[in-house]
N, C-alpha and C positions, 0 to 999 in steps of 0.2 A: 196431234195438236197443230193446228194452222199457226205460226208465226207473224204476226202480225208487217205489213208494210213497211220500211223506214221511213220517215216523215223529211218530207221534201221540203219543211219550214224552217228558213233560215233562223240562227237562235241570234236573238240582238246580245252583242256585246254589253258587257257593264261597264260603264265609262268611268274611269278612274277621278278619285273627288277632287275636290280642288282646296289648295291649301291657302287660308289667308290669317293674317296676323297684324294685330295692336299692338307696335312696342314703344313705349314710352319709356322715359328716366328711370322707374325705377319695378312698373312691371310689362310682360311680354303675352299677350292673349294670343292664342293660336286656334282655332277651329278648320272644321271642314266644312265644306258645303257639296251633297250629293245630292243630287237630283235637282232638276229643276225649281225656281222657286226662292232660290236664296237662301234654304233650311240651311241653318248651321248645326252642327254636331260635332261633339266630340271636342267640346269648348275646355279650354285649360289655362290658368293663368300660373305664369312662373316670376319667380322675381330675378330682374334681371344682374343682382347683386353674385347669382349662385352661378354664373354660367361666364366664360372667362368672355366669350366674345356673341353676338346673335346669332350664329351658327352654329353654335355649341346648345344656346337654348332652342333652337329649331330641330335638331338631331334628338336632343333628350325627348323633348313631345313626340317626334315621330315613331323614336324607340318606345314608348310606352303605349302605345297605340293598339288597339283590339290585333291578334293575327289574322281577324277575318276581313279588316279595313283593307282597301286598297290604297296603293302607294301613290298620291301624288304628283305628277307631271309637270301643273302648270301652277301657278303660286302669286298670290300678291302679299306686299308687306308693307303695311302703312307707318312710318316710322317716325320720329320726333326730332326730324334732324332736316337742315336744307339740303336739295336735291339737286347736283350741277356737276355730271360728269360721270367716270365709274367711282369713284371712292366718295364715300358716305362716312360723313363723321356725325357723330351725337352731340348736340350743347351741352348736354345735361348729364352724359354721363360720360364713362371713355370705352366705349363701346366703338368702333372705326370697320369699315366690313370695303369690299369690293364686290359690287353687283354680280361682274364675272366671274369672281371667284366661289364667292355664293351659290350662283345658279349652276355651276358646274357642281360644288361640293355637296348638295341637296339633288343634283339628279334631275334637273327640273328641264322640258325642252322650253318652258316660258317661265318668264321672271316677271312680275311688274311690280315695281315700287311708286308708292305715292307718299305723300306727308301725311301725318295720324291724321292733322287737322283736315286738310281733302276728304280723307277718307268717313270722316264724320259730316261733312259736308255735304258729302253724296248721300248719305244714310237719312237725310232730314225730311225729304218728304215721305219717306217709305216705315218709319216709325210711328207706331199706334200710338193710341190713348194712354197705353200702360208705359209707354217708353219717354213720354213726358209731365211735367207738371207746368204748369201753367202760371202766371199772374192774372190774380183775376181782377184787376185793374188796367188790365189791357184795353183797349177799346180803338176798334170793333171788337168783338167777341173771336177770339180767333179762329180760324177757318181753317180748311186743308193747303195747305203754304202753297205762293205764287211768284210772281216775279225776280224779284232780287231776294236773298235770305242770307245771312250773315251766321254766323257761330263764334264763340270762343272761350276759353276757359283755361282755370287754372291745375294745373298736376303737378307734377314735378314741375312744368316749364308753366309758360301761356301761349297756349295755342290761337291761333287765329285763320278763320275763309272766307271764304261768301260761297254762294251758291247762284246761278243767274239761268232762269229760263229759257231755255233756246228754241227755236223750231224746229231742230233736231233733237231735243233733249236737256237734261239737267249737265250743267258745265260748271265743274266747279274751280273754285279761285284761289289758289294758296298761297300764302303768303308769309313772311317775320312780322306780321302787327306785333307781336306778343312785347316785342325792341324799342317802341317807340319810348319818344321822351315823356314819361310821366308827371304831370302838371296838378298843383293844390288849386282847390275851390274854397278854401277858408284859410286863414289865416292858422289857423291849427295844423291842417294837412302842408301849410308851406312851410313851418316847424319842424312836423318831421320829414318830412324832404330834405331841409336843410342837416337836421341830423345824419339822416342816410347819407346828404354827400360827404360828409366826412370819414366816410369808409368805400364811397366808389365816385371815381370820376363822374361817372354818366348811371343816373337811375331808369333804369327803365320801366315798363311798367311789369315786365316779368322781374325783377329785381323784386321789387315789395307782394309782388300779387300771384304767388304761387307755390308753389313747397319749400321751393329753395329758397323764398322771401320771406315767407313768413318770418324766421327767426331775425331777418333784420328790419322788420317790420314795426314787429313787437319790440324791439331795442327803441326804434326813434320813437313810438310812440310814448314809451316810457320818458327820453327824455324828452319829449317837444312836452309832456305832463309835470316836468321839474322833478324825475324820479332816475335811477339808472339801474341798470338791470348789472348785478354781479355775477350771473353765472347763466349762458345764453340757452333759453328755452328750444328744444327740438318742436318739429312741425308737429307732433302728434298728441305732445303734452302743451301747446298752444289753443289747438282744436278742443279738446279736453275738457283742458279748463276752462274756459273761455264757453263753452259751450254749457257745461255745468253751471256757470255765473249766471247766465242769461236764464236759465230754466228755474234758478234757484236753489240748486242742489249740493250748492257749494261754490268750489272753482274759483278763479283769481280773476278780480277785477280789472287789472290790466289787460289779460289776458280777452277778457270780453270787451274792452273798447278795441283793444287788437283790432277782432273782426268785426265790429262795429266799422273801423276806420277799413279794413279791407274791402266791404261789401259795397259803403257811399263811394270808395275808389275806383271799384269795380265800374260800378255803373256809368261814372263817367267816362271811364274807357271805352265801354259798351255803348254806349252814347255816341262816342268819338266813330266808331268802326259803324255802326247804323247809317250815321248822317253822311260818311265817308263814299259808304258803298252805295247809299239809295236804298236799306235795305229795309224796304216797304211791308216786304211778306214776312214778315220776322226776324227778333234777334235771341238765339239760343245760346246756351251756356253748359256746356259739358266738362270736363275733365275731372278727377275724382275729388279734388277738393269741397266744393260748392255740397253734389249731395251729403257729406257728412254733415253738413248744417242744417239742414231739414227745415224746417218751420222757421227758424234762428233766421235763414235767407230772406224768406219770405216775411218776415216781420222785420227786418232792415231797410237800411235808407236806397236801398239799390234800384229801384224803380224811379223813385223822388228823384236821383240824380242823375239817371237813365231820361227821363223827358225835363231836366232842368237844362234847357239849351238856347233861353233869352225868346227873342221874337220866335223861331224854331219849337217853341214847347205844345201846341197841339199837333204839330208835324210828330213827334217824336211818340206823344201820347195816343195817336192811329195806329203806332207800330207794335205788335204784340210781341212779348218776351215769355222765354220758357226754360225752363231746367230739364235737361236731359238725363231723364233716371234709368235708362236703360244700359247697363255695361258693356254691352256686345257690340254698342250702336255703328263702332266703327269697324267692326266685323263685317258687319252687314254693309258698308260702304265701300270696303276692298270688295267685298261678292258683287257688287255693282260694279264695280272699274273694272271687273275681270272680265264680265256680262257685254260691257263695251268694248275691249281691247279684244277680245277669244271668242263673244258669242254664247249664247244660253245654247246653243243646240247640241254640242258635243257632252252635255250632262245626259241625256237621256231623257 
């Protein structure tokens, strides 16, 4: 029997995946992405209540990981916290990490961290049809996003970016919008502002307009209504009911002007951060709150006071708005910063 020649063809190596992660206030999305492409896999969400510090929920995903996956090297982590130096603390939660301590204790020879909101930011022109919903009160008709593009939304916190065309590429814009001073457009909504400040110096508009607001949201609106709430509503039986009320299925009427008053609110913030940035090519709306409203959104005053902006209101009415229903979105924006900082060619 002849033995066949050994083969002189180099065998390509399999380039180890690359780790990237969503962690917000209250949960922590991790995936990989192998091969070129962006493909994420191996997507997992943890809550970040069960894990004492982000490194501890970074270890448990890793440990639970196929034995056939490859281990990770180089790693982004979009995270919900401002970014200025090595130690990283969370707003929203007490989650506190050191980038160096980090990137050593994962093993990683690169690290790169951005804010969730960035990270969502870069994800915006590279999300299909399925990964958003639309107003179809927009006008123009919305297109494949251009120029300037803005994001923001409520979660646990409120996120806020833009996004800005360059000639090199998409550059995104991070920022604390989420902080500013939140301002009434009726004499109702300065009501309950007024309410809220009598439990916090300085309202912002993340105070009222995101997880951790909601429940004191739903207090001032009660009382700016001549009502008081005796025993304070969590975020998720707010949602709920509120949402039940509007459909008809029951549910508490408070609880549905709640997000009645969140959603007119919203918009004028959304409003605010548009006309702020220039942001002509669109203004998006992510963070997990918003989609559990569903239609509820979409049938609110959130548009009407998204282009209520005086002389400004066909300027505003050009600019399209969308809801971001795709959960990964910001998955898919760390695989893009990574794409930038490391290069697509070492995937394979």
């Amino acid at each position: 029997m002849t033995t066949p020649p050994a083969s002189n063809s180099p065998v390509a190596a399999v380039a180890p995946p690359r780790l990237v992660a969503d962690v917000g206030g209250t949960h922590a999305r991790f995936g990989l992405v192998e091969g070129p492409g962006r493909v994420l896999t191996q997507v997992q969400r943890l809550r970040t209540e069960d894990h004492p510090q982000l490194v501890d929920a970074a270890r448990a995903y890793l440990a639970a990981l196929p034995p056939t996956v490859g281990r990770p090297v180089v790693a982004c982590l979009a995270v919900a916290a401002p970014l200025d130096g090595d130690e990283v603390r969370f707003i929203n939660h007490p989650w506190r990490f050191s980038r160096t301590a980090v990137q050593q204790e994962l093993g990683l020879d690169r690290l790169v961290l951005l804010n969730d909101f960035e990270a969502l930011a870069l994800a915006l022109p590279h999300l299909g049809g399925t990964g958003l919903r639309r107003h179809a009160t927009a006008l123009p008709p919305a297109v494949t996003p251009h120029g300037m593009l803005a994001v923001l939304g409520p979660g646990t916190g409120l996120g806020v970016a833009g996004l800005v065309q360059t000639s090199t590429g998409w550059q995104a814009l991070p920022g604390e919008g989420g902080h500013v001073t939140l301002a009434a457009c009726d004499d109702f909504e300065a009501a309950v502002l007024a309410a809220a400040r009598r439990e916090l110096a300085h309202v912002s508009a993340e105070r009222l307009l995101s997880g951790v607001g909601l429940p004191l949201l739903h207090r001032a609106v009660a009382t700016a209504a001549g009502r008081s709430i005796d025993v304070a509503m969590r975020t998720e039986a707010i949602l709920q009911h509120g949402i039940d009320h509007a459909t008809g299925d029951g549910g508490d009427a408070d609880c549905a002007r709640t997000l009645a008053v969140f959603c007119a609110m919203l918009g004028t913030v959304a409003g605010n951060v548009a006309l702020t940035l220039g942001a002509r090519g669109g203004l998006y709306i992510g963070g997990g709150i918003v989609p559990r409203m569903a239609d509820l959104f979409f049938a609110s005053g959130f548009r009407e006071r998204f282009e209520s902006k005086g002389r400004y209101r066909d300027y505003m009415r050009a600019i399209p708005t969308a809801l971001v229903v795709d959960p990964h979105a910001a998955l898919t924006g760390a695989a893009v910063a990574l794409e930038t900082e490391v290069g697509a060619s070492s995937l394979g």
